[in-house]
C-alpha positions, 0 to 999 in steps of 0.5 A: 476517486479511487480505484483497486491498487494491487499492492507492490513491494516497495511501493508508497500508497496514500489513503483516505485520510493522507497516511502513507503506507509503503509495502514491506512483503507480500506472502503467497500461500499456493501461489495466492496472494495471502497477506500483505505486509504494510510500514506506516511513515512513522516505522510501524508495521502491520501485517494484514490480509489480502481482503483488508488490503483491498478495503483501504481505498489507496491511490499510488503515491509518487515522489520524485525530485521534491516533488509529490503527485498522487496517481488516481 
Protein backbone atom coordinates (compact mmCIF):
# COMPACT_ATOMS: atom_id res chain seq x y z
CA UNK A 1 0.00 0.00 0.00
CA UNK A 2 1.10 3.29 -0.89
CA UNK A 3 0.27 6.58 0.58
CA UNK A 4 1.08 10.38 -0.85
CA UNK A 5 4.75 11.07 0.28
CA UNK A 6 5.48 15.00 0.32
CA UNK A 7 8.99 14.92 -1.13
CA UNK A 8 11.81 16.03 1.19
CA UNK A 9 15.48 17.23 0.51
CA UNK A 10 17.60 14.59 0.87
CA UNK A 11 15.25 11.84 1.59
CA UNK A 12 15.48 8.19 -0.09
CA UNK A 13 11.84 6.88 -1.76
CA UNK A 14 11.35 3.52 -3.24
CA UNK A 15 8.88 2.74 -6.20
CA UNK A 16 6.81 0.42 -7.73
CA UNK A 17 9.56 -1.47 -9.16
CA UNK A 18 12.38 -1.10 -6.46
CA UNK A 19 14.28 1.85 -7.91
CA UNK A 20 15.38 4.42 -5.25
CA UNK A 21 15.15 8.08 -6.07
CA UNK A 22 16.61 10.56 -3.55
CA UNK A 23 15.50 14.12 -3.73
CA UNK A 24 18.15 16.46 -4.76
CA UNK A 25 15.90 20.35 -4.62
CA UNK A 26 12.81 21.26 -4.17
CA UNK A 27 11.75 24.83 -6.29
CA UNK A 28 8.91 27.00 -5.23
CA UNK A 29 7.26 29.44 -7.49
CA UNK A 30 5.04 32.14 -4.91
CA UNK A 31 5.84 30.24 -2.33
CA UNK A 32 4.31 26.77 -4.18
CA UNK A 33 5.85 23.62 -4.52
CA UNK A 34 6.70 23.74 -8.21
CA UNK A 35 9.36 21.13 -9.40
CA UNK A 36 10.87 18.57 -7.99
CA UNK A 37 14.55 17.58 -8.50
CA UNK A 38 15.13 13.74 -8.31
CA UNK A 39 18.70 11.63 -8.36
CA UNK A 40 18.34 8.13 -9.42
CA UNK A 41 21.14 5.44 -7.66
CA UNK A 42 23.03 5.39 -10.54
CA UNK A 43 23.69 9.44 -10.41
CA UNK A 44 21.34 10.33 -13.02
CA UNK A 45 18.86 13.21 -12.30
CA UNK A 46 15.55 14.43 -13.52
CA UNK A 47 13.82 17.41 -12.81
CA UNK A 48 9.94 16.70 -12.66
CA UNK A 49 6.81 18.47 -11.91
CA UNK A 50 5.15 18.53 -8.77
CA UNK A 51 1.91 16.34 -10.35
CA UNK A 52 4.35 13.88 -11.93
CA UNK A 53 5.93 13.41 -8.54
CA UNK A 54 2.80 12.62 -6.61
CA UNK A 55 1.87 9.91 -9.47
CA UNK A 56 5.08 7.83 -8.80
CA UNK A 57 3.48 5.85 -5.75
CA UNK A 58 6.72 6.08 -3.59
CA UNK A 59 7.12 4.46 0.10
CA UNK A 60 9.87 6.20 2.24
CA UNK A 61 13.00 4.59 2.14
CA UNK A 62 15.14 4.15 5.33
CA UNK A 63 18.94 2.59 5.92
CA UNK A 64 20.36 2.64 8.92
CA UNK A 65 23.02 0.39 10.45
CA UNK A 66 23.14 -1.95 7.45
CA UNK A 67 19.82 -2.14 7.65
CA UNK A 68 17.07 -1.59 5.35
CA UNK A 69 13.16 -0.98 6.09
CA UNK A 70 10.77 0.51 4.06
CA UNK A 71 8.12 3.09 5.91
CA UNK A 72 4.39 2.29 4.34
Amino acid sequence: MFRVQDPTVGAWFVNLTGQLIKVKLLMFSEDKLHRILIQYLDGTTKLINKEDWFCLKLNKHIHEAGMTMQLH
